[in-house]
VOVEX-261727 format. One record per residue (C-alpha): residue number from 1; residue in three letters; x, z, y negated. Coordinates in steps of 0.2 Angstrom, whole numbers. Last residue first. Layout:
N
NUM | Ala | X | Z | Y $
...
//
This chain:
416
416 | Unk | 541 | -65 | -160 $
415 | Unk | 542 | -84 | -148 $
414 | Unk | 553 | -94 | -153 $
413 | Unk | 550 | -114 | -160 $
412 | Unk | 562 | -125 | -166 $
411 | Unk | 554 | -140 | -174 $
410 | Unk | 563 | -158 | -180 $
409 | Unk | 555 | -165 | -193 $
408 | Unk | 558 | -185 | -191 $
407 | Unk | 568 | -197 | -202 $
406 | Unk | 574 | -216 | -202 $
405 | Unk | 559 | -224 | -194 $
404 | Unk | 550 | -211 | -202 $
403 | Unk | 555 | -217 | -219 $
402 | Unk | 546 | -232 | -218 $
401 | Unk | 528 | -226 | -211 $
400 | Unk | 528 | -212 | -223 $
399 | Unk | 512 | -204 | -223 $
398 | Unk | 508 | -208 | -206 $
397 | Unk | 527 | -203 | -201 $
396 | Unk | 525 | -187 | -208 $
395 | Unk | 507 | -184 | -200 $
394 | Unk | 512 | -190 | -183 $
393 | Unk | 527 | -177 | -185 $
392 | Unk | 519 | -163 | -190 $
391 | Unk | 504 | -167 | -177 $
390 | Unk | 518 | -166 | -163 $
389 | Unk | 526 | -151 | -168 $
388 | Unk | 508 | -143 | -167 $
387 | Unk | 506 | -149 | -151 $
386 | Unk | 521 | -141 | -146 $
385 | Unk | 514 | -124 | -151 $
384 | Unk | 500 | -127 | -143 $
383 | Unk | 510 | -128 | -125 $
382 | Unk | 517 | -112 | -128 $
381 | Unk | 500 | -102 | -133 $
380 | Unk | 493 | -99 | -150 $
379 | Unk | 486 | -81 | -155 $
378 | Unk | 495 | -85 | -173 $
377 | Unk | 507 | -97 | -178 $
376 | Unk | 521 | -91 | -191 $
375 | Unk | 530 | -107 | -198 $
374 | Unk | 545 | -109 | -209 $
373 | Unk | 548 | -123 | -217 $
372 | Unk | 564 | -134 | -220 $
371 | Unk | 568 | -148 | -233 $
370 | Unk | 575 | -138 | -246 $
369 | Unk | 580 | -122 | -239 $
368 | Unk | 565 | -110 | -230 $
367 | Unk | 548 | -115 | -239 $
366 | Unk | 534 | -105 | -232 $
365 | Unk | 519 | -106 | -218 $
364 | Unk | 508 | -95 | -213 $
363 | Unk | 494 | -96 | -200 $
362 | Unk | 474 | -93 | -201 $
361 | Unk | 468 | -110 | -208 $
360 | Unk | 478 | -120 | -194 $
359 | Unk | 492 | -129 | -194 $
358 | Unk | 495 | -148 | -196 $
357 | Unk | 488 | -153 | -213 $
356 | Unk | 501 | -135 | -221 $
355 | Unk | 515 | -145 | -211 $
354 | Unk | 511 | -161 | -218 $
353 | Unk | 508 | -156 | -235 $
352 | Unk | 525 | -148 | -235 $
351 | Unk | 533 | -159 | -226 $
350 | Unk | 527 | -174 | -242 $
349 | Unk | 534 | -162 | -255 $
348 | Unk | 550 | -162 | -246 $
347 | Unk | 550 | -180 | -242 $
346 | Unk | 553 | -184 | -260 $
345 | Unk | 562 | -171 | -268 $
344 | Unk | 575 | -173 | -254 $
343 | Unk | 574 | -191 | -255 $
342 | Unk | 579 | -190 | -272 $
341 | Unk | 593 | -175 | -269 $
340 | Unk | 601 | -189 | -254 $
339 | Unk | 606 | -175 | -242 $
338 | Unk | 594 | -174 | -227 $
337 | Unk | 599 | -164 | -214 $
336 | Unk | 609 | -171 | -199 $
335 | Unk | 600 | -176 | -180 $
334 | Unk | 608 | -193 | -180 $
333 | Unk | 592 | -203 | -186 $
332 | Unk | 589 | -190 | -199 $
331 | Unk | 583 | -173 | -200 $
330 | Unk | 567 | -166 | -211 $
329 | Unk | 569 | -147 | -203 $
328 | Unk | 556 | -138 | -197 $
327 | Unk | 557 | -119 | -191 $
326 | Unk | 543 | -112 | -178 $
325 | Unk | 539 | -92 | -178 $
324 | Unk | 526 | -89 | -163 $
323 | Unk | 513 | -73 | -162 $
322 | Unk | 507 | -70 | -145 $
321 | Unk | 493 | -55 | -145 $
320 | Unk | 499 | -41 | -136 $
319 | Unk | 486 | -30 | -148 $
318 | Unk | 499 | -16 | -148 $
317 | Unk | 515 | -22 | -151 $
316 | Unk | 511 | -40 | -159 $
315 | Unk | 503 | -28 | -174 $
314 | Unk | 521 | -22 | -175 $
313 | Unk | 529 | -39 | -176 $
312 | Unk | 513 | -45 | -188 $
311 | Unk | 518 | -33 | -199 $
310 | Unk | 536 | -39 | -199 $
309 | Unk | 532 | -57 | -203 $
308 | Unk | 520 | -54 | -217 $
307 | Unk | 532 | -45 | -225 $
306 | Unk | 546 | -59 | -223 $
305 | Unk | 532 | -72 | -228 $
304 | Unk | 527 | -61 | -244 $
303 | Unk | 547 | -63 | -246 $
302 | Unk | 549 | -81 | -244 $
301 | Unk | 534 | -88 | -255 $
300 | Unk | 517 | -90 | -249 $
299 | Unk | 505 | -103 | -239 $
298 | Unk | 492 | -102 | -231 $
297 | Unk | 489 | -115 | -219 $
296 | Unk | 478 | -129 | -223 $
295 | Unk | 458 | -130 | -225 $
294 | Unk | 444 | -122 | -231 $
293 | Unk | 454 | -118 | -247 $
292 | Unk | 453 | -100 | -258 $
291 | Unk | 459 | -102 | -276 $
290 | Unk | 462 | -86 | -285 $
289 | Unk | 466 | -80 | -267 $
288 | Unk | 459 | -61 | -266 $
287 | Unk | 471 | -46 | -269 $
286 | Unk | 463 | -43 | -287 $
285 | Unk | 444 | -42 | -282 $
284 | Unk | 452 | -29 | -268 $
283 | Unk | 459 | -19 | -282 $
282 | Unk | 443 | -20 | -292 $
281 | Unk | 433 | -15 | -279 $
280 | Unk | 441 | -2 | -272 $
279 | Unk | 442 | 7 | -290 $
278 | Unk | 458 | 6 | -299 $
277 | Unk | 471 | 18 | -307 $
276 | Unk | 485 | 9 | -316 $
275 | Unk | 499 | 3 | -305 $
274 | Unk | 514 | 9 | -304 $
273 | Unk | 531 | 0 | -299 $
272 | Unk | 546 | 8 | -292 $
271 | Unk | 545 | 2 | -274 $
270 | Unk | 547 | -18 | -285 $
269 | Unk | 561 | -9 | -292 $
268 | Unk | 569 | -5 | -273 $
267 | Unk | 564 | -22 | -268 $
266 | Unk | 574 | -31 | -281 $
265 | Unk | 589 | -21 | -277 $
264 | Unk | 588 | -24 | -257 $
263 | Unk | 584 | -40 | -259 $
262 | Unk | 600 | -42 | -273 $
261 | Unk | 610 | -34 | -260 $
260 | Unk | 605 | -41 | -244 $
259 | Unk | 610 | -59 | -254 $
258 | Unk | 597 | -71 | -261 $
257 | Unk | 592 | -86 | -249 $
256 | Unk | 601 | -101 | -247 $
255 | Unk | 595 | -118 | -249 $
254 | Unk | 604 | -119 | -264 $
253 | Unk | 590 | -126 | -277 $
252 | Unk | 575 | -121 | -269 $
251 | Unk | 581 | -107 | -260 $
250 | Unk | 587 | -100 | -273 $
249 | Unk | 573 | -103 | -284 $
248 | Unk | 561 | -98 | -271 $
247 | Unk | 569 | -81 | -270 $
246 | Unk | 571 | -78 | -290 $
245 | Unk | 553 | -85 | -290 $
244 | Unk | 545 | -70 | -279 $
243 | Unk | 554 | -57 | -287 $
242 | Unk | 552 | -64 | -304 $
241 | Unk | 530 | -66 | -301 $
240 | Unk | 532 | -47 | -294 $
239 | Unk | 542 | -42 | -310 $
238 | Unk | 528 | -50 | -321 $
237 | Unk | 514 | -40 | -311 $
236 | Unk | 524 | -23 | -317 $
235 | Unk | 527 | -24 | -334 $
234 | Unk | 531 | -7 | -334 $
233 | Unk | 544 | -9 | -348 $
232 | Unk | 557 | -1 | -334 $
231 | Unk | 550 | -13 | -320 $
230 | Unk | 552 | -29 | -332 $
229 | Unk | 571 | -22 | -339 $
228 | Unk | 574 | -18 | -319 $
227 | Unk | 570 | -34 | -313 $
226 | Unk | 579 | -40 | -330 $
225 | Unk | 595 | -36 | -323 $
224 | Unk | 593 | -38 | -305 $
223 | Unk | 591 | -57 | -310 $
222 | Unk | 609 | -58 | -314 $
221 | Unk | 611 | -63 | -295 $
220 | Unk | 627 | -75 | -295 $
219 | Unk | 616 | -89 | -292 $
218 | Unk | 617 | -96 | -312 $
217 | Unk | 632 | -90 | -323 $
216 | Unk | 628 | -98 | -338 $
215 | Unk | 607 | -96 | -337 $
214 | Unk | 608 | -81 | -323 $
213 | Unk | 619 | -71 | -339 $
212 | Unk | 607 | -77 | -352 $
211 | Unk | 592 | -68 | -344 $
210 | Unk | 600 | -52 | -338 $
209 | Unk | 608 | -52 | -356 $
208 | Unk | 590 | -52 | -365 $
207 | Unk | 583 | -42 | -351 $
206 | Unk | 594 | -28 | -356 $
205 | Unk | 592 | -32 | -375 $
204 | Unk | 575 | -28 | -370 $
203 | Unk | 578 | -13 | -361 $
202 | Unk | 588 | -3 | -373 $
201 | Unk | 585 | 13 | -362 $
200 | Unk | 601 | 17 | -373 $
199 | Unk | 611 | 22 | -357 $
198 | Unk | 603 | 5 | -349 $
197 | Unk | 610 | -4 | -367 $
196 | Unk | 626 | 3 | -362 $
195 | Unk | 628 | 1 | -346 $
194 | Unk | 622 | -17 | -347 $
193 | Unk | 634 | -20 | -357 $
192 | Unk | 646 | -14 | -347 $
191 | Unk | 642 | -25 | -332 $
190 | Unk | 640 | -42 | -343 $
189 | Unk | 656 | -39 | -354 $
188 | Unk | 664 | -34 | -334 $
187 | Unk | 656 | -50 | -327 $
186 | Unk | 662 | -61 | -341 $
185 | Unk | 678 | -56 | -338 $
184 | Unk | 680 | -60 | -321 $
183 | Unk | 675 | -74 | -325 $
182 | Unk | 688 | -78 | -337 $
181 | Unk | 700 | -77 | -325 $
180 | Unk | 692 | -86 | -310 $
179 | Unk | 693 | -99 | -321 $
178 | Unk | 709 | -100 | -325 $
177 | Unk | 718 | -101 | -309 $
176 | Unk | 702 | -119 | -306 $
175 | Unk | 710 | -123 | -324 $
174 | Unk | 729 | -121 | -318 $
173 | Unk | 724 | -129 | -299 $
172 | Unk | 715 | -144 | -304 $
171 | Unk | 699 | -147 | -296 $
170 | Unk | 690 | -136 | -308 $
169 | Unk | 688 | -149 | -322 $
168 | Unk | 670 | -152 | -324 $
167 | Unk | 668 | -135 | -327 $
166 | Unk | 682 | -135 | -341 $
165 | Unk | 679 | -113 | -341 $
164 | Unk | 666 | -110 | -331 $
163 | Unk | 646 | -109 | -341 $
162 | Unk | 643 | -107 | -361 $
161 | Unk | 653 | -91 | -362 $
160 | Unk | 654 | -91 | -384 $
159 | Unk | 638 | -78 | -381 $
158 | Unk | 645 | -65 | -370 $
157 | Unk | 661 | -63 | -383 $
156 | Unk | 650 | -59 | -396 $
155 | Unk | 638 | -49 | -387 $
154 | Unk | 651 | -39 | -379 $
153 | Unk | 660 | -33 | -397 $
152 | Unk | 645 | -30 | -403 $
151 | Unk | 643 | -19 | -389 $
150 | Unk | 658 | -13 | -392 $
149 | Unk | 656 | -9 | -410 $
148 | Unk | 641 | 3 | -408 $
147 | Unk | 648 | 11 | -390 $
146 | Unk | 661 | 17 | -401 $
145 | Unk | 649 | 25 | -414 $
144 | Unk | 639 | 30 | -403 $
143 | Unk | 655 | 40 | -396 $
142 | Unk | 660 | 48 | -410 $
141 | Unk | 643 | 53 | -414 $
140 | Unk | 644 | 62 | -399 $
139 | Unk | 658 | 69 | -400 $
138 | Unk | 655 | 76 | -417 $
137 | Unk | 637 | 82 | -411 $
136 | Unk | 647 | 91 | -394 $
135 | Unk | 659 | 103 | -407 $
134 | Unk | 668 | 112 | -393 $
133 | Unk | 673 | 93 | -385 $
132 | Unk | 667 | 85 | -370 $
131 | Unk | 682 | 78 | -360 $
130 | Unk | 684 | 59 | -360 $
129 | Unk | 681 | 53 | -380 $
128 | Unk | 680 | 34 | -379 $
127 | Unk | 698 | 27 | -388 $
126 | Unk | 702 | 19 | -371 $
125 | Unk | 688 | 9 | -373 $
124 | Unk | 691 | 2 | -389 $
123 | Unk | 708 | -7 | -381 $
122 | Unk | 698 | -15 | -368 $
121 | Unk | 685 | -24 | -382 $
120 | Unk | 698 | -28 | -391 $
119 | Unk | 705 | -39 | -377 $
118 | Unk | 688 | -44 | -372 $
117 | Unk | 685 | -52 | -391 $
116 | Unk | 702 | -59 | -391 $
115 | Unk | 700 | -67 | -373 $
114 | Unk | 680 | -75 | -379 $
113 | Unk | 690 | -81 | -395 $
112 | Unk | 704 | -90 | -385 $
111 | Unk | 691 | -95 | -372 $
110 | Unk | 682 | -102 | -389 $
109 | Unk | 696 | -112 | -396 $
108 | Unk | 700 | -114 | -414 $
107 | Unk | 716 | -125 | -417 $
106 | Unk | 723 | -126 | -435 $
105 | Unk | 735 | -141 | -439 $
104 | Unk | 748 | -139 | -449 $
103 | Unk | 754 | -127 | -434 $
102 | Unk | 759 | -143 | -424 $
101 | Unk | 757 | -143 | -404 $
100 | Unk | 770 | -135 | -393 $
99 | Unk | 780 | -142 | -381 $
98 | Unk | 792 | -129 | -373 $
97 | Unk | 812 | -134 | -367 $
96 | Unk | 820 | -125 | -381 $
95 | Unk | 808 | -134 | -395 $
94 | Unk | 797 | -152 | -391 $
93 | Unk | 785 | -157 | -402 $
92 | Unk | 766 | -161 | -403 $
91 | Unk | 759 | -164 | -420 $
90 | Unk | 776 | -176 | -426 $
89 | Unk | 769 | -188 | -436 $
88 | Unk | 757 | -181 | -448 $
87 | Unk | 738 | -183 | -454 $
86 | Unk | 721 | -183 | -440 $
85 | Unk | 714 | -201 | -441 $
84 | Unk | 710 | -202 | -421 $
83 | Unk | 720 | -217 | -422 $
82 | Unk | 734 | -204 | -427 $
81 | Unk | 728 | -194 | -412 $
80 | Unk | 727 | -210 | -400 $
79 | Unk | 747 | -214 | -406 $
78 | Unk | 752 | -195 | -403 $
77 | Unk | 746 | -195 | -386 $
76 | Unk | 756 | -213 | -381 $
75 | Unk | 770 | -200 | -386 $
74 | Unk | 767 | -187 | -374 $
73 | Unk | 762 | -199 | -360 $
72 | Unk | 777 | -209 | -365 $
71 | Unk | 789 | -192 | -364 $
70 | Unk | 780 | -185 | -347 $
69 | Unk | 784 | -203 | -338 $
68 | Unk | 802 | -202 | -343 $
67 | Unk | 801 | -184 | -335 $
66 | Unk | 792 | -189 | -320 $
65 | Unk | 805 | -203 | -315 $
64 | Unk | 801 | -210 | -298 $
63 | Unk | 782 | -206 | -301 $
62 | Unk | 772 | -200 | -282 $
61 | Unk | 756 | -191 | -291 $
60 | Unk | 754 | -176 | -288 $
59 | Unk | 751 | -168 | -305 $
58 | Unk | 755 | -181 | -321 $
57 | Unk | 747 | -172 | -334 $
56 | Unk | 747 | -155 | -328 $
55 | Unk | 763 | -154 | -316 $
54 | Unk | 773 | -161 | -332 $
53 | Unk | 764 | -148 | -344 $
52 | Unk | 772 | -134 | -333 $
51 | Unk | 790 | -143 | -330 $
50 | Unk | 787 | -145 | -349 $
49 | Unk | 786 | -125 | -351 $
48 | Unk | 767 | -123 | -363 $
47 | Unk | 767 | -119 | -382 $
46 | Unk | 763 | -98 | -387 $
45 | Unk | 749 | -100 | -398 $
44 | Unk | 744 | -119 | -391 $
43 | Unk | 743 | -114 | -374 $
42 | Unk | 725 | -121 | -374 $
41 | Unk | 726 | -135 | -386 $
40 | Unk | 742 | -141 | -377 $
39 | Unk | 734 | -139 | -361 $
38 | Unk | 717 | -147 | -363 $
37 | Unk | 726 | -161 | -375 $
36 | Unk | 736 | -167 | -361 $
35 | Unk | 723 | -167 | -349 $
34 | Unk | 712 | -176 | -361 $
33 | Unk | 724 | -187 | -365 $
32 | Unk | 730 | -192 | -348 $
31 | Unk | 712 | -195 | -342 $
30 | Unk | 703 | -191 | -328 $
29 | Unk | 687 | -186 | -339 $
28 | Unk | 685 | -203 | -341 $
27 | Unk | 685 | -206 | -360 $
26 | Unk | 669 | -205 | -373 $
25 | Unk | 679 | -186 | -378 $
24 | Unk | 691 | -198 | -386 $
23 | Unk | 681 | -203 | -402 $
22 | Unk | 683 | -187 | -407 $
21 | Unk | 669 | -176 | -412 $
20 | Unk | 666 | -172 | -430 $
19 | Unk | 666 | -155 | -439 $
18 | Unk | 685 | -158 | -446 $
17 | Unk | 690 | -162 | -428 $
16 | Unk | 679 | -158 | -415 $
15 | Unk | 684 | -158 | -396 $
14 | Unk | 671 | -156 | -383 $
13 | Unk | 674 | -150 | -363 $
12 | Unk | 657 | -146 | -356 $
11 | Unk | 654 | -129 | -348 $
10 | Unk | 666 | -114 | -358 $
9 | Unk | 680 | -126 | -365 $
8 | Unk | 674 | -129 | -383 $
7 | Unk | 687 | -134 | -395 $
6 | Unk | 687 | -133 | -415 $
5 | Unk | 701 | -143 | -421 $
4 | Unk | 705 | -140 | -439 $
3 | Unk | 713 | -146 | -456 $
2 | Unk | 712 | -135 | -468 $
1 | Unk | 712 | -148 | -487 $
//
């Protein structure tokens, strides 16, 4: 009978031996085992220096006698792995100063997998033809053929990247060191992919990698990937709604917005898009709110906001009528942004009604991190917008007669 370990260290750390999960895994994640069998699973090709293994398993703490500690650690290893019911004594030994882990027992990794893909991956490469030959179809057969195998290659090393490599892990230095290895791995697989498929005009299997790269490898801007899959399959009004999310997504979630770049990407794809002929009517039928309100602010996500903002700055010009931007930000009793992720789902969806209760039919509002809005007040004076401040905070604490004695919504307001 093969014996086998089968180890998944892309995202969440899982051991399986024979097709079953050790018992282990159900440990703190701290623990000496699984620190140990981390590294002697990972290095387990070429066996890992003790002084290296040492500094794993046992890392700063203050020991007297480090290497006695290393040995019982070892050995108190070997009695949970022959609890664990896998066969022989001496699975992790020690040669010339290495440990190493038994070969009786086969160790399948997917980082090692993922390496060996990429590896061969590299080496193809440098086999793609570089000066057009005389005869051009042998060339280029040649080369499809190359870009055939790698991006089978790409797919199956894409798909075995489940998230960071032992994610929950990163604080120690050798998996925080290998980390940033692997990633940059993944992003060149993702990158010259893309190129591929893109030279292809491949554009499904384009949005297929832009969409599992943002899953895995979330707020790293994948999404300009299948921005430009969408844009390129002229599905125009689905791109708009991906524009608009990507923003309030990262927002949202971060309480950031997307880089200058990724903007500047997205809106030069949203510039690419073209609609079908229309009469007036038709288009105006299509601009109107689905669901008009007679009262409340309108509100819209960050980048219609922008938009909006930097019209009203050139209509502001001309007409010399005041226009105001106010920022709110749910605050507690010393002034410091709300951190608690329940109470920030909470009393963000109470600001908002408050905010959009507090304005008037004509201004704008949007969502500006988690518990901050941003406010565009219209033909208002000074001493209105203070008002307004006012009626947000009467509203909160209306709303939320506990929590206000905690929190208020502190405004900024500048005039445009």
């Amino acid at each position: 009978m093969t014996h086998k370990i089968k180890v998944q260290m892309f995202g969440n750390f899982r051991m399986d031996y024979n097709g079953a999960p050790f018992v282990a895994e159900k440990m703190h994640k701290e623990s000496q085992f699984n620190r140990m069998m981390q590294a002697l699973i990972h290095y387990s090709d070429c066996g890992i220096a003790k002084d290296k293994l040492e500094e794993i398993v046992i890392g700063e703490r203050d020991i007297d006698a480090p290497h006695t500690a290393l040995r019982v650690i070892v050995y108190k290893t070997k009695q949970k792995l022959a609890q664990l019911g896998l066969p022989g004594k001496n699975l992790i030994y020690l040669e010339g100063g290495i440990y190493y882990w038994t070969p009786d027992i086969e160790i399948e990794e997917d980082a090692a997998e993922f390496e060996n893909l990429y590896n061969e991956a590299c080496a193809l490469e440098k086999q793609m033809p570089q000066e057009p030959e005389s005869a051009e179809t042998v060339c280029d057969e040649q080369t499809k053929e190359i870009e055939d195998r790698l991006l089978e290659l790409y797919v199956k090393a894409l798909y075995l990247y489940k998230g960071e490599f032992l994610a929950a892990y990163t604080g120690e230095t050798w998996i925080a060191q290998e980390a940033r290895r692997y990633h940059t791995m993944f992003e060149k697989i993702i990158n010259e992919a893309a190129y591929i498929l893109r030279k292809r005009k491949k554009f499904k299997g384009l949005e297929k990698l832009g969409v599992y790269a943002a899953k895995v490898d979330p707020f790293n801007e994948w999404e300009e990937l299948i921005m430009e899959a969408m844009v390129e399959t002229r599905r125009y009004e689905e791109a708009e709604e991906l524009y608009t999310d990507v923003v309030d997504y990262y927002l949202r979630e971060c309480g950031i917005y997307p880089s200058s770049k990724l903007l500047e990407i997205l809106e030069k794809y949203s510039n690419q898009m073209n609609h079908a002929h229309e009469i007036l009517e038709n288009i105006q039928e299509g601009m109107n709110e689905q669901e008009e309100t007679e009262r409340g602010g309108y509100f819209c996500s960050y980048p219609v906001f922008r938009g909006i903002y930097q019209a009203s700055i050139r209509i502001m010009k001309r007409t010399r009528v005041p226009v105001y931007l106010m920022l709110c930000t749910l605050e507690d009793e010393e002034d410091r942004q709300v951190q608690s992720e329940t109470k920030i789902n909470k009393y963000s969806r109470q600001l908002k009604k408050c905010v959009s209760e507090s304005i008037r039919y004509s201004d704008i509002y949007t969502t500006y991190g988690k518990v901050q809005f941003l406010i565009m007040l219209i033909g208002l004076k000074r001493e209105d917008c203070e008002i307004v401040k006012k009626r947000i905070n009467r509203q909160f604490a209306k709303k939320n007669p506990k929590a206000a004695e905690k929190y208020h919504v502190n405004s900024i307001v500048c005039e445009l």
